[in-house]
Residue, then its C-alpha position, 0 to 999 in steps of 0.5 A: x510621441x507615437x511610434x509608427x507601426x511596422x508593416x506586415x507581411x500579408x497572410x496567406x492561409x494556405x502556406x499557414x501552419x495548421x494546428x493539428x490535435x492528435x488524439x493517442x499522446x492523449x490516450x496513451x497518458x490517461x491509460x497510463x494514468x489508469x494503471x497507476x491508479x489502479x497499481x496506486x489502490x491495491x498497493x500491498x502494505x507488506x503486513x500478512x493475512x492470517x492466510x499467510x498472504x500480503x495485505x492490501x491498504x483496503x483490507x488493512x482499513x477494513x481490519x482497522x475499523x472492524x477489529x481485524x488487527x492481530x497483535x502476536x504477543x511474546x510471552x514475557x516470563x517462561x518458566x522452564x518448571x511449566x514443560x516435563x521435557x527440557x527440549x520443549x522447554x527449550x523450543x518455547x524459550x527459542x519460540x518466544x525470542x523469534x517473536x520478541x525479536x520481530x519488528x512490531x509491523x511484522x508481529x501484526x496479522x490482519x484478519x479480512x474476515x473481522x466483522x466487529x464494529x470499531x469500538x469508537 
């Protein structure tokens, strides 16, 4: 059984809606887009240089593969004998505490400068 086909209304193409492309919605998501890309690739990873500023993720890669990763290590035996002024001695014992009390990410510098070949 076929079904009979319902009549159209005729067209008329000038009340017929018009497609219109506007170009700044366009523009205004891609220069959004840049800006995140841009933001996105000099993001700080929060480790410090050895110039005392905050590291990117390109120079921390950088320092990755050429040796430039700095590990500061705290002294794991102080022996008080070593220091003729009990309040250097001290400030040593003190000293190292601060440094074996940091989280590891914190303990790390990363040298920009680093020019060593990786070693694998």
């Amino acid at each position: 059984m076929r079904r009979k086909r319902v009549p159209q209304p005729p067209v008329n193409p000038l009340r017929r809606g018009v497609e219109q492309h506007d170009f700044w919605p366009a523009a205004a998501v891609i220069a959004i887009a840049l800006v995140l890309l841009w933001i996105g690739a000099r993001q700080s990873t929060g480790m410090t240089t050895l110039d005392g500023g905050s590291a990117s993720e390109v120079q921390l890669v950088k320092a990755f593969a050429s040796g430039g990763l700095q590990f500061q290590n705290a002294p794991l035996t102080l022996d008080p004998a070593v220091y003729a002024d009990p309040a250097a001695a001290a400030a040593a014992m003190d000293q190292a505490a601060r440094i074996g009390d940091l989280p590891l990410r914190a303990r790390y510098r990363v040298n920009t400068d680093a020019a060593d070949p990786c070693p694998t």
